[in-house]
C-alpha positions as CSV (number, residue, x, y, z in Angstrom):
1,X,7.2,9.0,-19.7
2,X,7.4,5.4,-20.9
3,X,6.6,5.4,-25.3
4,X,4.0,3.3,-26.5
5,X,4.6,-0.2,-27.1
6,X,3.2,-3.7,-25.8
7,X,1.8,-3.4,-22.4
8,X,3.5,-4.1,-19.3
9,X,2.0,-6.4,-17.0
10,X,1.5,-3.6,-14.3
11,X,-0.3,-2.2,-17.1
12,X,-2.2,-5.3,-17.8
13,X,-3.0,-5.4,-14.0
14,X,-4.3,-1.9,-14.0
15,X,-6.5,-2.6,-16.8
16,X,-8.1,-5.8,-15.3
17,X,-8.4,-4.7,-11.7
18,X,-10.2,-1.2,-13.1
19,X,-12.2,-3.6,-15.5
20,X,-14.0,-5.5,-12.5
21,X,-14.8,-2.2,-10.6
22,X,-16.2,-0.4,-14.3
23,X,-17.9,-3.0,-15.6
24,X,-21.0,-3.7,-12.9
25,X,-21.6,0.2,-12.9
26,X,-21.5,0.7,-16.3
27,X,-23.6,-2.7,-17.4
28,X,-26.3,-1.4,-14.3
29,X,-27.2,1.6,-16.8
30,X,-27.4,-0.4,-20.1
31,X,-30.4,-1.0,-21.8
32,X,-31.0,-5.1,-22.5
33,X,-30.7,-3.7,-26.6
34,X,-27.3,-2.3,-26.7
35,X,-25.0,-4.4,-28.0
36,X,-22.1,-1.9,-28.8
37,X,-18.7,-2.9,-26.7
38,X,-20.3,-5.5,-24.4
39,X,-19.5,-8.7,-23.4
40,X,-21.3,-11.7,-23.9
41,X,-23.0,-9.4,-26.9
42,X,-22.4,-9.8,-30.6
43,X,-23.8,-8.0,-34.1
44,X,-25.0,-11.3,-34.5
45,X,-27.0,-11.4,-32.0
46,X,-28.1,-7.6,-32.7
47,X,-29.1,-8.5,-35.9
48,X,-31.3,-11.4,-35.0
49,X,-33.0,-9.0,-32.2
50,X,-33.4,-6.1,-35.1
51,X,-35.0,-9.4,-37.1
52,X,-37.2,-10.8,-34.7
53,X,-38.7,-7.4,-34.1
54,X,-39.6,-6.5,-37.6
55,X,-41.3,-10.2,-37.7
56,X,-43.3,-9.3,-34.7
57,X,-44.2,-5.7,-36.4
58,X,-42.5,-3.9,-33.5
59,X,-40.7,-1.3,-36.1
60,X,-41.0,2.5,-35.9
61,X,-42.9,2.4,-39.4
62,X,-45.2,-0.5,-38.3
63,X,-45.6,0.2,-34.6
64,X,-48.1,3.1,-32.3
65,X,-44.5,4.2,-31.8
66,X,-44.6,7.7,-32.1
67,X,-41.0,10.2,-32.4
68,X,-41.0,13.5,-31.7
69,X,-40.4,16.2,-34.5
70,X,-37.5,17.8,-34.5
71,X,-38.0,21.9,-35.1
């Protein structure tokens, strides 16, 4: 067993190659809000949708938007 260090390039090839077969399955299932680990997506830009939605009144406290009890 090889110790921990910089990555080798097989290892770097490994990475990429399971990176392009992961990525489309696991972007399919996403929701367009998630912004955690993504690319192209930034807390930036998760902060100006969380913004834009509180100036439209589409918050939990200001919305029909009803969550379910917990108990």
């Amino acid at each position: 067993m090889r110790q921990l260090s910089i990555p080798s390039i097989r290892d770097r090839v490994v990475q990429g190659a399971l990176t392009l077969i992961l990525e489309p399955i696991f972007e399919a299932d996403f929701q367009p809000g998630s912004f955690g680990y993504r690319q192209n997506k930034s807390a930036h830009a998760a902060i100006q949708r969380v913004s834009k939605a509180i100036l439209e009144g589409k918050t939990f406290e200001g919305s029909s938007v009803h969550l379910p009890s917990a108990g």
